[in-house]
C-alpha positions as CSV (number, residue, x, y, z in Angstrom):
1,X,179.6,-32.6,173.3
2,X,178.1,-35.8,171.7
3,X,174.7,-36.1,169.8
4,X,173.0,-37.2,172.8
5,X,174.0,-34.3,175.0
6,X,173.0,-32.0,172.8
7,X,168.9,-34.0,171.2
8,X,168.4,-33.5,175.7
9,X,169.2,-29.3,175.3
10,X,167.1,-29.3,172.3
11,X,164.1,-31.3,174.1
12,X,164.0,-29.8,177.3
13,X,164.3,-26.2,175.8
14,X,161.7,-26.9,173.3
15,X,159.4,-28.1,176.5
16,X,160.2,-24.8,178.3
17,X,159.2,-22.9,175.0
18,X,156.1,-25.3,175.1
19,X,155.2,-24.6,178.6
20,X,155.3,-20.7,178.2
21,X,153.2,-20.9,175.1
22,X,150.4,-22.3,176.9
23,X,150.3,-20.8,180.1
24,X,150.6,-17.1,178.4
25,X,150.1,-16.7,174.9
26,X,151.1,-13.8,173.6
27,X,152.7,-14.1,170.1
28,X,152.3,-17.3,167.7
29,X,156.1,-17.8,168.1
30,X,156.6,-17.3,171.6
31,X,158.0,-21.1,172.2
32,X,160.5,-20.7,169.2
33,X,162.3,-17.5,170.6
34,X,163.0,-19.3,174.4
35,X,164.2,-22.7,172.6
36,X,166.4,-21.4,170.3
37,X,167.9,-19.1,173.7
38,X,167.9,-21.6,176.0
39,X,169.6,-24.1,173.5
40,X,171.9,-21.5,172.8
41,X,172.9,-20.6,176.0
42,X,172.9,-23.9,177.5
43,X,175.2,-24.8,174.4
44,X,177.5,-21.8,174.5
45,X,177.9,-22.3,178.4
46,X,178.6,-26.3,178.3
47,X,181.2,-25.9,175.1
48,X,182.8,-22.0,175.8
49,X,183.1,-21.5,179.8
50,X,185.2,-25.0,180.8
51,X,187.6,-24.2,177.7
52,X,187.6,-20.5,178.3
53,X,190.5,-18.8,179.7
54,X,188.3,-15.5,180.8
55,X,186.4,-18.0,183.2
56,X,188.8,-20.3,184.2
57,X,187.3,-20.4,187.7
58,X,184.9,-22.5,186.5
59,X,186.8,-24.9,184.2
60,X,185.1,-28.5,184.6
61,X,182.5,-27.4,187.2
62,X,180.0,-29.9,188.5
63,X,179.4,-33.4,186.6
64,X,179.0,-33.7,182.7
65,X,177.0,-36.6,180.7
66,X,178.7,-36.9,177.3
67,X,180.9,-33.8,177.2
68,X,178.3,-31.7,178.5
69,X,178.9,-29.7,181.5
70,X,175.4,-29.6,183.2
71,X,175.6,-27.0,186.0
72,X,177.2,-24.1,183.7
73,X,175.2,-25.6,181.3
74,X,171.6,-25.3,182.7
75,X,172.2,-22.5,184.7
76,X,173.4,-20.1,181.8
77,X,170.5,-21.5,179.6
78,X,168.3,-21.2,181.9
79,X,169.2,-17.4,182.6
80,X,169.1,-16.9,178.9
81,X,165.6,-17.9,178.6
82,X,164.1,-16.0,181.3
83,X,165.6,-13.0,179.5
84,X,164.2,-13.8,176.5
85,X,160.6,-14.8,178.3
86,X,160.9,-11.4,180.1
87,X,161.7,-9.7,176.2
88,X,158.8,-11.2,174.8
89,X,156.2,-10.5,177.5
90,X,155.2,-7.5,176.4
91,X,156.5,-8.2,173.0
92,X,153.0,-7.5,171.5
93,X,151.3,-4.0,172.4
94,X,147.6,-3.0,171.8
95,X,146.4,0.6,171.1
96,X,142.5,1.5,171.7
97,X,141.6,3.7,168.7
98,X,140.8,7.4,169.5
């Protein structure tokens, strides 16, 4: 995966991570925790799953753009974010004193 590939993960998770941080705040860091997932699982998925033995039946699936393969790619990082949105949502808890 070339430089290029990888500065377009980084922006469009950071945008996701954006997004979510302004429609529900809930923690300060919010945005941080879904990049670094989605960049990570958009990364992992592109670089591990067409190279992989374990899931050869997806080996080279769907177009790339400068070694990256986008379908495995997005899909996996954007399954990883959602888990980590879902994680966070009720990340921060409030108790009413008795």
């Amino acid at each position: 995966m070339g430089f290029t590939a990888f500065a377009g993960i980084l922006i469009v998770a950071v945008v996701a991570g954006a997004v979510v941080q302004i429609l529900e705040k809930k923690i300060n860091y919010d945005w941080l925790i879904i990049a670094v997932t989605g960049t990570f699982g958009a990364y992992f998925a592109s670089e591990t799953f067409p190279g992989s033995t374990v899931f050869q039946a997806i080996k080279d699936f769907g177009p790339q753009a400068d070694g990256f393969y986008i379908i495995p790619g997005v899909m996996f990082g954007a399954i990883l974010a959602l888990v980590a949105y879902l994680g966070t949502r009720n990340l921060t808890v409030t108790t009413s004193a008795a």
